[in-house]
Structure formats: C-alpha cells, structure tokens
VOPAGU-2260 file (C-alpha; in pm, 1 decimal, decimal comma):
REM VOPAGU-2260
SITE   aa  ch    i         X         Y         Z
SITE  UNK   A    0   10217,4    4687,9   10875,4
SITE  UNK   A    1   10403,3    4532,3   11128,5
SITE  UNK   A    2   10517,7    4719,1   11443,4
SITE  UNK   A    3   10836,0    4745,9   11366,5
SITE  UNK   A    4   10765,8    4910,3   10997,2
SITE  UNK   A    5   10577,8    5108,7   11172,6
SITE  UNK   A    6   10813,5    5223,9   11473,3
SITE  UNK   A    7   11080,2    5278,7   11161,8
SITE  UNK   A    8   10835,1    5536,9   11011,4
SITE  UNK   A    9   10709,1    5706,2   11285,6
SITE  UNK   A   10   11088,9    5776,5   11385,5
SITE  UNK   A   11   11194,5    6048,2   11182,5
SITE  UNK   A   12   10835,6    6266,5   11270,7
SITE  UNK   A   13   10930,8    6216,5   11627,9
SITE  UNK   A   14   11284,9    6385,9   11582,3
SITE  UNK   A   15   11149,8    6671,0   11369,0
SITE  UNK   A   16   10883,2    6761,7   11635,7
SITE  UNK   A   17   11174,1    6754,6   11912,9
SITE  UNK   A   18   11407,6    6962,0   11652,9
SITE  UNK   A   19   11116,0    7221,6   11588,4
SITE  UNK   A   20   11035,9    7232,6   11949,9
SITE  UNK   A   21   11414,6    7324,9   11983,4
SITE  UNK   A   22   11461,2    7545,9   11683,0
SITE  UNK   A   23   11130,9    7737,7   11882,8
SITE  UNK   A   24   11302,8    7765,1   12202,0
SITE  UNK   A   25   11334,8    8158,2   12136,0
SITE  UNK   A   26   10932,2    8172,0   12161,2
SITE  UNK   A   27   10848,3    7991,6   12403,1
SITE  UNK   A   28   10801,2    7692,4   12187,4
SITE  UNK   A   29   10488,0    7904,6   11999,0
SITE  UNK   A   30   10488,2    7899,1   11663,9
SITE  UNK   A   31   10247,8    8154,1   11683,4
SITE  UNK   A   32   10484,0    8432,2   11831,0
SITE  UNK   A   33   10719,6    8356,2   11560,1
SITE  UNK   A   34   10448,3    8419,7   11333,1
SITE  UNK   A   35   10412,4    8736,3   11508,6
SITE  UNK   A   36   10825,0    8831,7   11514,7
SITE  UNK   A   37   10822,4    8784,8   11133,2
SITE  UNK   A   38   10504,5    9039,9   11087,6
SITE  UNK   A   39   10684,4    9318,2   11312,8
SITE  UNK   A   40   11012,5    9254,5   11077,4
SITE  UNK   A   41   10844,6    9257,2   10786,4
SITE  UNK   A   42   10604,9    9573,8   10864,1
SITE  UNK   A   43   10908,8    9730,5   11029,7
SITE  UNK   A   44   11130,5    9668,5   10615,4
SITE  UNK   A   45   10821,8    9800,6   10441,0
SITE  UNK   A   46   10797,0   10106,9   10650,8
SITE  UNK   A   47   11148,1   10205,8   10633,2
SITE  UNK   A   48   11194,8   10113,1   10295,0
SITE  UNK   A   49   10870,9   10332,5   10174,0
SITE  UNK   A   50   11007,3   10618,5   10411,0
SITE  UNK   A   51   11323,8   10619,1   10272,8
SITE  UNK   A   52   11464,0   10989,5   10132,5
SITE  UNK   A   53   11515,4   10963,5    9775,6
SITE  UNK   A   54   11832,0   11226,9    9798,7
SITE  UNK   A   55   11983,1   10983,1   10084,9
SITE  UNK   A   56   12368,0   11062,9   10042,8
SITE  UNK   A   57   12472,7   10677,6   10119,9
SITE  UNK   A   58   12241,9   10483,9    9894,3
SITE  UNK   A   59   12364,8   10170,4    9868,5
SITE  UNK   A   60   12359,8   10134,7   10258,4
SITE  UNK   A   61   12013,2   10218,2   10278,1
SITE  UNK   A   62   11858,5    9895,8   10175,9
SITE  UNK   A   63   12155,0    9675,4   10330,1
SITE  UNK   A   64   12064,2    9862,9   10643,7
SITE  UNK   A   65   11672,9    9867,1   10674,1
SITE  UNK   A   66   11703,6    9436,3   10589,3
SITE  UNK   A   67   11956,0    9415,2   10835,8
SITE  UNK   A   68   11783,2    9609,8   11112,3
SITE  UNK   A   69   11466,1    9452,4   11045,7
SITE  UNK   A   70   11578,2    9081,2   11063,8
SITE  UNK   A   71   11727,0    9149,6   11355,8
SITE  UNK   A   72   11389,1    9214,1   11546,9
SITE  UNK   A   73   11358,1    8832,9   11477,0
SITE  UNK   A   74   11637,4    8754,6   11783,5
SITE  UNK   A   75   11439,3    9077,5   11974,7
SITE  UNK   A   76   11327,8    8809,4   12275,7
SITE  UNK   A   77   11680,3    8636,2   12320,6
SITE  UNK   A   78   11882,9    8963,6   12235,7
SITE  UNK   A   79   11686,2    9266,9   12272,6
SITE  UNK   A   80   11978,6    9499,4   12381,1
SITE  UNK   A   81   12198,4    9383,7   12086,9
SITE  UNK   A   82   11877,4    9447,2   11870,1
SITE  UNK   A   83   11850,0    9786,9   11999,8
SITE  UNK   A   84   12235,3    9870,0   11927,2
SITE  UNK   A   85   12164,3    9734,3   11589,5
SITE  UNK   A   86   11917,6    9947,5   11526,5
SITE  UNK   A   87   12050,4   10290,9   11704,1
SITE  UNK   A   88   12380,8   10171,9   11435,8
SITE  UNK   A   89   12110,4   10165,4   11140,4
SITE  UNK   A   90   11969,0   10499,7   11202,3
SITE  UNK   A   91   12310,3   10662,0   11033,3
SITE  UNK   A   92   12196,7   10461,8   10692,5
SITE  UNK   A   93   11848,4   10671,7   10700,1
SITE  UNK   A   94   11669,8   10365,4   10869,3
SITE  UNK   A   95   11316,5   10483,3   11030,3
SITE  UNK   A   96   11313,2   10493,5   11388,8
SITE  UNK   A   97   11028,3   10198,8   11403,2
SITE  UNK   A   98   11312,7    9911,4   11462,6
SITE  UNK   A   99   11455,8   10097,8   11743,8
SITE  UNK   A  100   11129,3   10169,8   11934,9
SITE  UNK   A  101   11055,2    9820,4   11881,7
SITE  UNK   A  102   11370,2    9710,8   12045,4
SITE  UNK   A  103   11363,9    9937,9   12318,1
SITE  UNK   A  104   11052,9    9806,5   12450,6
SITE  UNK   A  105   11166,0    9468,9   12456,7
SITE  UNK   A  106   11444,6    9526,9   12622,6
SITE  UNK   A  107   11165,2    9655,1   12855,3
SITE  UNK   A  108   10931,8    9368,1   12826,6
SITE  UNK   A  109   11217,1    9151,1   12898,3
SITE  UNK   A  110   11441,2    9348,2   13191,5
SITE  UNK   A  111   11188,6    9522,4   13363,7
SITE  UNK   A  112   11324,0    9820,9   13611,7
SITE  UNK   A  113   11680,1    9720,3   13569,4
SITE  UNK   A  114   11979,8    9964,9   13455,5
SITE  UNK   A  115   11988,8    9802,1   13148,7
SITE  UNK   A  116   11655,8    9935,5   13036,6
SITE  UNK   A  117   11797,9   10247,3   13152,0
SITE  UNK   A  118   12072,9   10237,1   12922,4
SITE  UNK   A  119   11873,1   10148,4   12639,1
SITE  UNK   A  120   11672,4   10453,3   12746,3
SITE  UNK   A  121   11959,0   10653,4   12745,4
SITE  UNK   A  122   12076,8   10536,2   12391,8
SITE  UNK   A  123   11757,0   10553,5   12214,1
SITE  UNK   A  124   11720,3   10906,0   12394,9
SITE  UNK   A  125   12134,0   11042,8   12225,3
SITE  UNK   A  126   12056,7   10853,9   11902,4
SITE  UNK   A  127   11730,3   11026,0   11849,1
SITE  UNK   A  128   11579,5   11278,6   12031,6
SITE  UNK   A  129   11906,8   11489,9   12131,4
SITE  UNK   A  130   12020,0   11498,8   11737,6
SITE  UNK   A  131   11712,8   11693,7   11660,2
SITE  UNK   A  132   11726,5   11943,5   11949,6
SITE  UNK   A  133   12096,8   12084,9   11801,8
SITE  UNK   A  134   11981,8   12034,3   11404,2
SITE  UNK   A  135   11746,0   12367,2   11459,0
SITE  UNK   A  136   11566,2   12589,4   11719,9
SITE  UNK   A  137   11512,2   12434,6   12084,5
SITE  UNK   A  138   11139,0   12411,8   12045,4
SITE  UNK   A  139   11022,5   12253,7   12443,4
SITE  UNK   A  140   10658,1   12131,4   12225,8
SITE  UNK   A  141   10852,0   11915,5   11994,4
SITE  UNK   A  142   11102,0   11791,1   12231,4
SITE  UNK   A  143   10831,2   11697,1   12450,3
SITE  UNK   A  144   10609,1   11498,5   12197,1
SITE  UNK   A  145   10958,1   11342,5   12067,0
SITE  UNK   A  146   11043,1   11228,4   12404,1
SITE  UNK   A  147   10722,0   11071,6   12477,4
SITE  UNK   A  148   10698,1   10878,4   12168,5
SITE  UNK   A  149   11021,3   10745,0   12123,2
SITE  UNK   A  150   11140,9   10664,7   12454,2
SITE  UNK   A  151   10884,5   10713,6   12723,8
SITE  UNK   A  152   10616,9   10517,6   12519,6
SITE  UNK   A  153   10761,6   10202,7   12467,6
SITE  UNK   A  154   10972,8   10189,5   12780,1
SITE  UNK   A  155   10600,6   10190,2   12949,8
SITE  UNK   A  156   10469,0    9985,8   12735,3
SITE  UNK   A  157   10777,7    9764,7   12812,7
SITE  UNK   A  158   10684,8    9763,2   13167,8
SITE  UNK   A  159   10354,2    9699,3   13204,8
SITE  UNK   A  160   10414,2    9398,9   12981,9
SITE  UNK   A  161   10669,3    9303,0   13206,5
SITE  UNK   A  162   10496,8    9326,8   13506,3
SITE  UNK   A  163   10184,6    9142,2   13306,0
SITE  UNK   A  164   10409,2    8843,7   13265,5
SITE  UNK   A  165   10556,0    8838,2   13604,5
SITE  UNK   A  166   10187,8    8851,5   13762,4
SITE  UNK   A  167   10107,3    8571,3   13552,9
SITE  UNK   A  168   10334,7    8397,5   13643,9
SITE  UNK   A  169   10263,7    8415,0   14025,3
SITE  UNK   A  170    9910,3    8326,3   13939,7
SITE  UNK   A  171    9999,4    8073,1   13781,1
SITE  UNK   A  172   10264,3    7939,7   14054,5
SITE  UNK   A  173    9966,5    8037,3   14332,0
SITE  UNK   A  174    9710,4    7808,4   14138,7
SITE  UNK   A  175    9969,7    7533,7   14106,4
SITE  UNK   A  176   10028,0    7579,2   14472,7
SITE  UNK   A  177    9691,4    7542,1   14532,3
SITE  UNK   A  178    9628,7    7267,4   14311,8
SITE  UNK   A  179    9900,6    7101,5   14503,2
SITE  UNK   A  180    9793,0    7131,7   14784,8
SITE  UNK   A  181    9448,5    7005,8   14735,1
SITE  UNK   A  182    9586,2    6727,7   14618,5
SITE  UNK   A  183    9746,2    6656,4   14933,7
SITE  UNK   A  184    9450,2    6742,5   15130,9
SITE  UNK   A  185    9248,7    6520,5   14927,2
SITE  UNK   A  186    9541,2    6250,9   15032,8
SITE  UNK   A  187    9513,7    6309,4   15393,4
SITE  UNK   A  188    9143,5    6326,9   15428,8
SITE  UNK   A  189    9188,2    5962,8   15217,0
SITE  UNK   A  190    9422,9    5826,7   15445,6
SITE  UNK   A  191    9235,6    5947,1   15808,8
SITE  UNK   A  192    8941,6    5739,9   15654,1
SITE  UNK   A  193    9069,4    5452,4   15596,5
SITE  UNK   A  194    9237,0    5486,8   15959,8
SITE  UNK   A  195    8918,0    5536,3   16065,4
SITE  UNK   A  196    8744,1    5216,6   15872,5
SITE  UNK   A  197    9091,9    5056,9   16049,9
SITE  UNK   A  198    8971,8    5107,4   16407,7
SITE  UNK   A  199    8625,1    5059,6   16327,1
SITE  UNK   A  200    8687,7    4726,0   16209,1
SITE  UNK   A  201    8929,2    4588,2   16471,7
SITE  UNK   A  202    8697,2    4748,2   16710,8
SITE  UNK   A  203    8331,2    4583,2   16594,0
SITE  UNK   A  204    8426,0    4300,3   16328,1
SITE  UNK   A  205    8751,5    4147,2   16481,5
SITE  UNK   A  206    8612,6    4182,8   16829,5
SITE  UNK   A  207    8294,0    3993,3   16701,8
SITE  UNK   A  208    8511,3    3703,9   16512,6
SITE  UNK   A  209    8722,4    3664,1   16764,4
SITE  UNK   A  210    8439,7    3587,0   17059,1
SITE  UNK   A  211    8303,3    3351,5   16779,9
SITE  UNK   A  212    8622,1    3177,6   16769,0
SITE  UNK   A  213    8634,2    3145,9   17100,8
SITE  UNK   A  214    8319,6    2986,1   17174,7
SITE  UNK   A  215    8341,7    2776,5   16899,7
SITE  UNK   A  216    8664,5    2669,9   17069,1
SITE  UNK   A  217    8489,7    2647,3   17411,0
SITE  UNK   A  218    8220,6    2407,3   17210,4
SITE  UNK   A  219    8444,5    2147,3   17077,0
SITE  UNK   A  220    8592,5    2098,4   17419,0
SITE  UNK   A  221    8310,9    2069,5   17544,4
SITE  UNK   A  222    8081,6    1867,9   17295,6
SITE  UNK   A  223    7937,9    1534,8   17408,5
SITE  UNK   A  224    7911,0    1386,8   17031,2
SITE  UNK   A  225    8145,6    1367,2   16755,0
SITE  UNK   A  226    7945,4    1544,2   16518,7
SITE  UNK   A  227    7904,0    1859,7   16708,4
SITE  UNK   A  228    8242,5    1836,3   16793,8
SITE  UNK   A  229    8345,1    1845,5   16397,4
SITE  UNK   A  230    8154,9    2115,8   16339,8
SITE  UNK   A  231    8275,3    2382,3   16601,7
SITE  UNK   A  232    8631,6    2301,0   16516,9
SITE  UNK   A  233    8527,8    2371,1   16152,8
SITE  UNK   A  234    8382,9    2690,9   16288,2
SITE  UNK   A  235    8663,2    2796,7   16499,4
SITE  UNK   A  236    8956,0    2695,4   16207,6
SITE  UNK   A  237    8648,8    2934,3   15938,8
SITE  UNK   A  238    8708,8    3189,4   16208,9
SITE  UNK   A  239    9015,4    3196,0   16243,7
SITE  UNK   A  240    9127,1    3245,8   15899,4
SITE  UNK   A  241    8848,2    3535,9   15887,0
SITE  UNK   A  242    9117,9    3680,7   16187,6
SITE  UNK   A  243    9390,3    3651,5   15962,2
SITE  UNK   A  244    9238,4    3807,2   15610,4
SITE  UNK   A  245    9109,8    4099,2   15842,4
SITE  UNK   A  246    9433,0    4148,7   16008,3
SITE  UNK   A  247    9582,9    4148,8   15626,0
SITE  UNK   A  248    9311,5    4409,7   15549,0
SITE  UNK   A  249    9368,2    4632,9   15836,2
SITE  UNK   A  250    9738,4    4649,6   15705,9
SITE  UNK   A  251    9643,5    4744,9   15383,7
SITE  UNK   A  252    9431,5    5026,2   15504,9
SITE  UNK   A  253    9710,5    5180,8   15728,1
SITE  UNK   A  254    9955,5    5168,8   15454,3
SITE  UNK   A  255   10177,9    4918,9   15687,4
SITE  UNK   A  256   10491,9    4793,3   15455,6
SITE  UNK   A  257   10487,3    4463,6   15620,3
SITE  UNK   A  258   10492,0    4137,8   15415,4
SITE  UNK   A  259   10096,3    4001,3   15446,3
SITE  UNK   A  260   10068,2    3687,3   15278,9
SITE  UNK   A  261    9820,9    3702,2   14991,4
SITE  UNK   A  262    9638,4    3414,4   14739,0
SITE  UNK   A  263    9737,5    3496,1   14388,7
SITE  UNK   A  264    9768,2    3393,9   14048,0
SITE  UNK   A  265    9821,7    3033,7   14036,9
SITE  UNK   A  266    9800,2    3038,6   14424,4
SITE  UNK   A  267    9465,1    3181,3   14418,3
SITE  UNK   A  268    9302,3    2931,7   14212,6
SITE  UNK   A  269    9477,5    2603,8   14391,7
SITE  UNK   A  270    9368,9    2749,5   14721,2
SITE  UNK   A  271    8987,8    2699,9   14628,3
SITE  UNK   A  272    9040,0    2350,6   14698,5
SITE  UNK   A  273    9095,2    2450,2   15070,3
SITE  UNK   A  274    8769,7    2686,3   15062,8
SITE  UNK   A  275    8600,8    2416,3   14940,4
SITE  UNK   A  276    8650,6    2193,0   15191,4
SITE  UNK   A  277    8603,7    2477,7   15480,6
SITE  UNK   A  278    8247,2    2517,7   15330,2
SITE  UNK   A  279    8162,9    2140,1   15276,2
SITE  UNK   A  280    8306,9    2124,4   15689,6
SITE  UNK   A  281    8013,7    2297,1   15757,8
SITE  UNK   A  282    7745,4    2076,2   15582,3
SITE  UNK   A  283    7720,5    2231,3   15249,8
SITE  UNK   A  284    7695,8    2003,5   14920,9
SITE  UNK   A  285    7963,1    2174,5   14685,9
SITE  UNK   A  286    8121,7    2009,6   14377,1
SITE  UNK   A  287    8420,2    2190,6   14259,0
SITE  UNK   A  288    8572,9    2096,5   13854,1
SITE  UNK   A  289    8890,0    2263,9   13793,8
SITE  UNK   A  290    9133,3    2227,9   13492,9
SITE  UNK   A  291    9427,8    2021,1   13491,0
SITE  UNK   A  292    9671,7    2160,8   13482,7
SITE  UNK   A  293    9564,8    2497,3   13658,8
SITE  UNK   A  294    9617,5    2781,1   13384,7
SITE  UNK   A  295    9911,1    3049,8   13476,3
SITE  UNK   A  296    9675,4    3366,9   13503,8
SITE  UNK   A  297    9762,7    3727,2   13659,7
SITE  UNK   A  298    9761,5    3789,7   14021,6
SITE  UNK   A  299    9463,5    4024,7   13974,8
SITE  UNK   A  300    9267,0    3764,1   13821,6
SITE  UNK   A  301    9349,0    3482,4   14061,5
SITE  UNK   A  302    9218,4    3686,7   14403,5
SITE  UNK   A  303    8915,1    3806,2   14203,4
SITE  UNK   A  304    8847,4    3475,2   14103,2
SITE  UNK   A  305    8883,0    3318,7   14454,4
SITE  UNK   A  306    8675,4    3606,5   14578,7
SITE  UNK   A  307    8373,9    3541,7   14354,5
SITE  UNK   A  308    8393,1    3163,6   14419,6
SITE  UNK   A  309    8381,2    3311,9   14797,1
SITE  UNK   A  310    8112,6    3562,8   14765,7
SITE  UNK   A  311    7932,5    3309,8   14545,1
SITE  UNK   A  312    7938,5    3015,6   14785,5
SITE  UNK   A  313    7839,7    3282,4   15099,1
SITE  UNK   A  314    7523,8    3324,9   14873,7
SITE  UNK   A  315    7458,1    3020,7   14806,7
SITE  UNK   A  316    7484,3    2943,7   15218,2
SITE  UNK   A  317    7248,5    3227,7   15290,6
SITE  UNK   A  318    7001,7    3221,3   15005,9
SITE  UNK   A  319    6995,1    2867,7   14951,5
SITE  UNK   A  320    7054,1    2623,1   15252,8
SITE  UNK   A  321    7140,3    2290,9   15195,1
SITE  UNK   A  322    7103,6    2316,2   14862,9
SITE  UNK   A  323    7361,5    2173,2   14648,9
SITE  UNK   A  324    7625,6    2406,2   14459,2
SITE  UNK   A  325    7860,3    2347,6   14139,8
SITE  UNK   A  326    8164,4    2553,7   14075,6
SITE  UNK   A  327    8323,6    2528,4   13756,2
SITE  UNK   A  328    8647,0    2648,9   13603,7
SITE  UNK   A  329    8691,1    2604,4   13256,7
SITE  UNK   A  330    8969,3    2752,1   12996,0
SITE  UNK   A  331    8850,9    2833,1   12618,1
SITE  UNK   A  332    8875,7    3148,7   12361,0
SITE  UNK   A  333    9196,5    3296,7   12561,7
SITE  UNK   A  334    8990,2    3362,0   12920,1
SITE  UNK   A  335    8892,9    3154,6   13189,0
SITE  UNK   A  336    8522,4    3084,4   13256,2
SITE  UNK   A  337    8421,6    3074,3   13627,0
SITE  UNK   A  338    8057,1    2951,9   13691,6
SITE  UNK   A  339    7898,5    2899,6   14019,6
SITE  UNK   A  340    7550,6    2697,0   14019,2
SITE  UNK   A  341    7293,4    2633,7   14294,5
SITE  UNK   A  342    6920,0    2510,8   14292,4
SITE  UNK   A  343    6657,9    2797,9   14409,6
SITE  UNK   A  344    6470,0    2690,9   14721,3
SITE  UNK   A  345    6196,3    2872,8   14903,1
SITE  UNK   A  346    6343,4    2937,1   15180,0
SITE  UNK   A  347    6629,2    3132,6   15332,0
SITE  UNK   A  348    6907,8    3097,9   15603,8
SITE  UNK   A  349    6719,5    3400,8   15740,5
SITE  UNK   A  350    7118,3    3526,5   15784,1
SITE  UNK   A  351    7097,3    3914,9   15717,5
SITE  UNK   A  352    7345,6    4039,9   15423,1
SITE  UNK   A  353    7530,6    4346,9   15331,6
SITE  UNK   A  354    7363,0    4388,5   14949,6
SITE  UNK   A  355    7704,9    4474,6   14851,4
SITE  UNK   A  356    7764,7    4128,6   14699,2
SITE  UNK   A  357    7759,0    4119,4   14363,9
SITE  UNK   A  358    7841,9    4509,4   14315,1
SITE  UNK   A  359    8199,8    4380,3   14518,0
SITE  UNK   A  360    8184,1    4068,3   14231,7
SITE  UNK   A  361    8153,9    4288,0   13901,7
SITE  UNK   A  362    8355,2    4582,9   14022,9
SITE  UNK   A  363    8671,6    4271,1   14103,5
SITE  UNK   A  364    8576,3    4137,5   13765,8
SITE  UNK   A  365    8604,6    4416,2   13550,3
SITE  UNK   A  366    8899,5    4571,4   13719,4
SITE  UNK   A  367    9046,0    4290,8   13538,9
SITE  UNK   A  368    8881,8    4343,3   13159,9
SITE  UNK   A  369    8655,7    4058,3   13246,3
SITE  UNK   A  370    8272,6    4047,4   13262,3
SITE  UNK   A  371    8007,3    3911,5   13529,4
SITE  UNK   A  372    7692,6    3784,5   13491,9
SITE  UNK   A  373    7441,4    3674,5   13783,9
SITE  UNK   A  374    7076,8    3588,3   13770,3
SITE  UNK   A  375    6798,5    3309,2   13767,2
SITE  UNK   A  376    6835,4    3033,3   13489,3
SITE  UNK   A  377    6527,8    2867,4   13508,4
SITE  UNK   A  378    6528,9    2667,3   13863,5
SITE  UNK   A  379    6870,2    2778,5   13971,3
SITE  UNK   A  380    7094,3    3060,9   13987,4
SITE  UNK   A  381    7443,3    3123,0   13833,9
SITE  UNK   A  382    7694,5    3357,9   13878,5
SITE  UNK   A  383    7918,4    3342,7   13543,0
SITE  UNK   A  384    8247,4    3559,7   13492,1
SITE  UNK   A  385    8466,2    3559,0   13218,9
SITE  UNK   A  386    8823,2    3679,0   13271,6
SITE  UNK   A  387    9101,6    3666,6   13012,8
SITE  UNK   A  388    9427,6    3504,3   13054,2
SITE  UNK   A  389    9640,6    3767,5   12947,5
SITE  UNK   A  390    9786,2    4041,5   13149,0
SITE  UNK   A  391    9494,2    4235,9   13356,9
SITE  UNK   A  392    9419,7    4514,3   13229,5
C-alpha cells in the first residue's frame, strides 16, 4: 500500500477521534464519565417511573416528565442550575425527588460556596421540603430528617467534591511547578559545568598548546638544519590549528552564538587531505584512497568521519611509530565504508593516552545510525565504520 493509499485511509479515523474528543468536551474528554452520566439518568427514569402513584391526576405528563427530567442529568456538568430548575419544574408531574438531589449537588460540585449554590439551596428547599410542612402537622423530627436529606446532604456532598477537585488541582499545578523547576535546575547545574570544563580547558590545555606553539616557533628560528627546521614549523602550524578547534570548543561549551567555522559534510571529508599531510609533516607513512567524486553525505557524518580518521591516525602515532598506515574511503550498499589500517609493532611511542578513544569513535559513529568496529586482524589493526549516506539519524 503506498503512502498515499494509506494517508487517504487513515484520514477519516483521524477526524472522528478529533470529533469524539469534541462531542466529549462536556466530560472532560472521558468517555468513562459519560458512561457514568447515562447510569445516573437511567437509574434516576427507573426509580421515578417504578415510584410513580398509580392515581396520579395528570397521567400523561408523568412519563413525558420523569424522561425529560432524567435526560437532562446528561447536560448536569455544563448546566447544572438549568438541570436543577428542570427538575424542581418536574416535581409538579409526580417526578421523584432523585433528579433534583442529583442536580443540586452538582451545582455544588461545580460552584462551590457561591450564591448560586445558595439559590439552588433555596429552590430545592420551597420545592420540597416547605410543601410538606403546610400539607399536615408541623412535625420538627420530619422536617429535620427532610432537610438533611434533600438539601443539606448533597449540598455537602457538593462541596467536598468541590474542594477535592480544586486541591487536585493545586497538587497537580505544585508538582508541575516542581517538575519545572527541576528541569531548570537540572539546566543550570548543566550549563555551570560546562563553564567550568570552559575555564579548565583554556586554563591547562590551551595554556599547554600554546607554550608548545611557541617553542616550536622559537625552534624553527632557530634550527641550524633544514630538516629540523621542517619539522617545528610542522609542529607549530599542528599546534596552532589545535588553538583554533579548542577555541571553537570553548564556544560551544559557553553557548556563545558566534559563527565558529566547522568541517562538514562534503567539507569534512575533502579536508582529510589537509590532515593527511599535517601527519605525514611529521614523519608518518600514511596512504589516503578516497572516492572520486567525494559522495554528498550529512554534516553529522562528515565531522564523525574526519574525527575517526583523526582519532585513528593519533593511534596509530602512539601505538605504532613509524609504522605505515592506510586510510580508505569507499562507497557501496547505500553507506560509506571508512577503514583505517596499520601494521602492529612491539613497541610504543611511550606517549600516555586518555583511553577514551575509541568509546569517543563508536559513540560519533552511532549517533549517526552507523557502526564501528576496531581490533587486531592478524598482524595489523583496523578501525572499520560503516555510516549510511542518507540523512543521520
């Protein structure tokens, strides 16, 4: 089925979710309460209509009466008040008092301590108890019990489910609120870290880079061959461009809007010509085979694959002096292969690493949906990742 079958399909279930979501506005969107408005209506016709006087002067407005009171507890939550005046209305057709009691507490449940619950108070109170007190003897027992359960009773009940609902609500608002502002806490705490990291690393690492630079300026002014000349230029120009990536880093942990310039997609992977060379400057044997033309790939995918070429050549340097190292880029299947190849020898640069590596290498790599793989291959090692050419994921 192709997408657009299946958009056309899928189309008119969207709209009726939206229109029942709207036709449920009246309960909160809860089928569930509806469910429970329908019971209350339909218990509340059964009762009247099984208490109903057989010897009822007005008959024929008995029935019409009870249905019509008792559907209209269905609009109790939107229009209690007009429910309750439908009701008080129905009582002169012989309707039970159950609809009216009903109605009066949710106007209660809805208003709260207002002086509209205080009408309906008043109205249930004329329409009920009051008719009673002047149809025989005053009798204060009766009148007490008929007070309490018609209009004292639900009002409370009324209230306290008013208040229920309004304390949720604050809870709910406080743990919000507090969820909130975690949330920014969590965001602050973030952002006086990476601050921190900031000044830690213009403090230690630039400081560091920077004296190497300079000496390694000093040097080449001062060398007496050619050759060592050529190589403290080389290390001066390496450090130099270690100054600039840190400075671009520091910016990105301050949050700083300014423009830094950055090696991506297509960028990225021409640039490895120019790391390359740096590397090779310094004595290194490193073959590099590239595609022509250069594949279009993401941004994401064009830093982390200059940054494992990096990282893999750095390894190489330290692990494996002088011995020589093939990098590889190859297209095939919809990704692009990177594989980076050096002889083992028995001995190391003795230059002390972070053993962060390859964890840096496979976390880059699969931010991007690709996969890494490093380890021996009989006499050498390789460091293989596969990215795909499509949009990083």
């Amino acid at each position: 089925m192709t997408p657009e079958r299946r958009h056309r399909l899928d189309g008119p279930s969207l709209g009726t979710v939206e229109r029942g979501k709207r036709w449920l506005a009246w309960w909160d969107g809860r089928a569930s309460l509806l469910a429970l408005d329908v019971a209350v209506a339909a218990a509340a016709i059964a009762f009247s209509l099984a208490s109903g006087d057989p010897a009822d002067p007005h008959p024929a407005f008995h029935v019409p009466a009870v249905i019509g009171s008792g559907l209209a507890l269905l609009a109790r939550r939107r229009w209690p008040f007009v429910v309750l005046l439908i009701s008080a209305a129905a009582l002169a057709a012989d309707v039970t008092l159950l609809p009216l009691m009903i109605a009066l507490y949710s106007v209660a449940a809805k208003r709260g301590i207002s002086v509209l619950t205080g009408i309906a108070a008043l109205v249930t109170l004329l329409t009920t108890v009051l008719p009673q007190l002047f149809r025989g003897p005053f009798e204060p027992t009766a009148a007490a019990i008929a007070l309490a359960m018609i209009v004292v009773g639900p009002v409370l009940a009324g209230l306290w489910m008013h208040q229920r609902a309004a304390l949720l609500a604050v809870l709910r608002e406080r743990a919000e609120e507090a969820e909130r502002t975690r949330t920014l806490l969590a965001d602050q705490a973030v952002f006086a870290e990476r601050r921190r990291i900031a000044r830690e690393m213009h403090d230690v690492v630039a400081h560091r880079v920077t004296a190497v630079a300079l000496q390694a300026g000093a040097l080449s002014v001062l060398a007496t061959d050619e050759r060592t000349e050529r190589a403290a230029e080389t290390i001066r120009a390496v450090s130099a461009t270690a100054l600039e990536e840190l400075r671009d880093i520091l910016r990105v942990l301050r949050d700083e809007d300014a423009a830094t310039p950055t090696r991506s997609g297509e960028g990225a992977l021409a640039s490895l010509e120019a790391l390359v060379e740096e590397v090779v400057a310094t004595g290194a044997l490193v073959e590099l085979r590239m595609p022509d033309p250069l594949p279009d790939v993401p941004d994401q995918v064009g830093r982390a694959v200059y940054r494992v070429v990096q990282e893999s050549l750095t390894n190489a340097a330290k692990h494996a002096p002088h011995a020589a190292v093939e990098v590889r880029l190859a297209t095939g299947d919809g990704r692009l292969d990177v594989e980076v190849t050096n002889r083992l020898t028995p001995r190391s640069a003795g230059v002390p690493g972070s053993g962060y590596g390859l964890v840096g290498m496979r976390e880059r790599v699969e931010l991007t949906g690709g996969a890494l793989e490093a380890g021996r291959v009989g006499d050498r090692f390789r460091v293989l990742a596969r990215f795909p050419l499509g949009e990083a994921k």
